[in-house]
Phi, psi and omega in degrees: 000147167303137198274123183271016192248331188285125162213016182288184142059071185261307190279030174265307194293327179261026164278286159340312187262312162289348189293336172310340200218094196331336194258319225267145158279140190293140166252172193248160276221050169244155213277141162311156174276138218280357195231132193303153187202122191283184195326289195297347175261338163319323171290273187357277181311314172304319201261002180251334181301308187301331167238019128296329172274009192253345160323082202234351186212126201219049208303352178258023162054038178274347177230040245217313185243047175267089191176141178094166225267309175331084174271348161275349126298004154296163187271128168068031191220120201251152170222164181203198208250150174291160179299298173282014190199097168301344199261023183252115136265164195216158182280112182271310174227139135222159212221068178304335177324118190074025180261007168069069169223153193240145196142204206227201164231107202279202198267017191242002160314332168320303174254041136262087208260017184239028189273166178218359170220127170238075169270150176193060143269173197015074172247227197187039178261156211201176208051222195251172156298105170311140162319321179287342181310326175331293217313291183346027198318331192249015155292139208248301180232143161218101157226136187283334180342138172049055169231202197222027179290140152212185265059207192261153167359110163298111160243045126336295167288055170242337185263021165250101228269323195252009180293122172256315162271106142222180207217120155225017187281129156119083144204207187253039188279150185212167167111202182258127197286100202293160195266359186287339175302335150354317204249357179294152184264059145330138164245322169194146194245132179244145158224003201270156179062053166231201165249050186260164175225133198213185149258189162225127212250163215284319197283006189288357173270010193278320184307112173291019189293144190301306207259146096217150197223092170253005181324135165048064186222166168267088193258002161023054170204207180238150193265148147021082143340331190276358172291003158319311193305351200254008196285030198254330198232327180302096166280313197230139172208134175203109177229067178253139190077051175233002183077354174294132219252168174068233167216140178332138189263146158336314210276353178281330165311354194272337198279049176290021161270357188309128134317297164210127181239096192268105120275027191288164181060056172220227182214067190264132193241197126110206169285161167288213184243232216158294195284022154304313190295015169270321167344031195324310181286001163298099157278317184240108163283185118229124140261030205286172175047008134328132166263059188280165205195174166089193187253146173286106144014108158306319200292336178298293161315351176243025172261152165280010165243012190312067169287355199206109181227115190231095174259020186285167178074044190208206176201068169302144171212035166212113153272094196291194188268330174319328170283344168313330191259348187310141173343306196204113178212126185250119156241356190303165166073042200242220191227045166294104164305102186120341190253140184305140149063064166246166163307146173316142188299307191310316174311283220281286152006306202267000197262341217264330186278334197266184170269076156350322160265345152308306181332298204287310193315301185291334160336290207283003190255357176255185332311104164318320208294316195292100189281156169332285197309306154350291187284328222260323160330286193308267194321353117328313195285327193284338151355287217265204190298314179277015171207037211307153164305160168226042162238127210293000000 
């Protein structure tokens, strides 16, 4: 254990101690703090100055009194006793969120190695995931969110044994998504509104996660069978605007802690399932902007938590009345007989007339994005039972 009273020769020692360790960042030329500090906040100060100085707009003046060896004074920089030395204090959080602020994350963020919280949303902040991040062992929560970071996936956070939240959506991120954050011991993953282009690979049942949110990304496939597996923990599932592809798989019924399930605007063909209506704990669908077809489930209209049910813009063409009664409901632009604001009698004919699904299937097989097992799925599925022809 550390002495929390040792403060000589502090850049010396840590010159020192990090050029040992291939992940640490190399420092930058900033004077020790003038006032004894034990180590971890001596790093704390190399590592909040070094990115004051990275720092170019700061308009609320939230890092303003980021200066003098105090670092626990600082604004928005929280500290508390370590985990392995209550009589050690340490930078535990900082929490930056809304501050409008433009800069960058230099490479000395890194020896904040006891931190556990990192927010920085709805900033201006840009480039890549420092590399040092690695360092971060006790992170907990991280979010980036609504910045101007881009590149291919910081995978980095893969290297984070203790991560539970992370948020990296509404920012420039691009490329391909690893399947391995699948397997991270996640509570809840934001990924949305960026530019990556995926599949959602087979291990997405691996995720323990509350939350997901891949929305308005390009995944251009089918989801999972294996997203059964997540029905032990999965509350929210949102994929809207993803290229998601085929038909709802039977298996999506398992998930029954679900809450809200958003697949609208995408390029989903067949029937809903039948085991949606095992969803007891479903508050909200959506499927809207879809080509989905067939009569809606009566069992769906008949969960007891159903407050939101929005299926316009597909081409339903049996409603029982019971959805008719629900709280809050979109049926327009589907083929309902009897109902306002459906598609044109002709729209519906040529969609009802032709095999639809030969339609999706050559789609999805010029799609690059899409692996063998994948199409080989869709054409199975539309084949068998869970995707029935859809001409009556």
């Amino acid at each position: 254990m550390r002495n929390p009273n040792f403060h000589t020769a502090l850049p010396g020692f840590f010159f020192f101690f990090f050029i040992l360790s291939s992940c640490r960042p190399s420092l930058q030329e900033y004077s020790s703090p003038a006032l004894p500090l034990n180590p971890r906040l001596a790093q704390a100060f190399i590592a909040l100055q070094a990115w004051k100085h990275a720092i170019f707009s700061d308009p609320k003046n939230l890092t303003a009194n980021w200066y003098g060896p105090n670092v626990c004074k600082y604004t928005r920089v929280y500290c508390t006793a370590a985990l392995d030395d209550p009589h050690v204090e340490v930078v535990a959080g900082i929490d930056l969120n809304h501050g409008d602020i433009q800069g960058f994350l230099p490479e000395e963020l890194g020896l904040l190695t006891d931190l556990a919280l990192f927010h920085i949303n709805s900033n201006r902040f840009h480039g890549s995931i420092p590399k040092s991040f690695c360092e971060l062992r006790l992170l907990y929560e991280l979010d980036l969110s609504n910045n101007i970071f881009e590149g291919e996936f910081p995978e980095v956070v893969l290297r984070l044994p203790s991560l539970k939240y992370l948020d990296i959506r509404y920012n420039n991120f691009e490329g391909y998504v690893p399947s391995r954050v699948f397997d991270l011991k996640l509570d809840a993953l934001f990924l949305n509104n960026n530019g990556f282009r995926f599949s959602l690979p087979e291990n997405i049942g691996n995720s323990p996660v509350s939350v997901l949110v891949l929305a308005n990304n390009q995944i251009n496939g089918c989801l999972p069978r294996s997203v059964a597996k997540m029905g032990a923990t999965l509350n929210e599932l949102m994929l809207t605007n993803t290229g998601l592809a085929g038909c709802l798989p039977p298996e999506v019924g398992a998930l029954g802690r679900l809450t809200v399930l958003d697949v609208s605007w995408n390029e989903l063909v067949g029937p809903l399932p039948e085991t949606i209506g095992k969803m007891r704990r479903l508050e909200q669908l959506n499927v809207a902007g879809n080509g989905l077809s067939g009569d809606i489930p009566e069992s769906i209209c008949a969960l007891p938590n159903l407050k939101n049910f929005t299926y316009s813009f597909n081409f339903f063409y049996g409603e029982p009345a019971r959805c008719l009664k629900l709280q809050d409901k979109d049926d327009r632009k589907n083929c309902i007989p009897g109902r306002p604001l459906q598609r044109s009698k002709e729209q519906c004919a040529s969609f009802l007339s032709h095999p639809a699904h030969s339609f999706v299937l050559k789609n999805l097989l010029q799609t690059n994005h899409i692996p063998n097992e994948c199409s080989h799925g869709i054409s199975k599925k539309l084949e068998g039972s869970s995707c029935p022809d859809m001409n009556r």
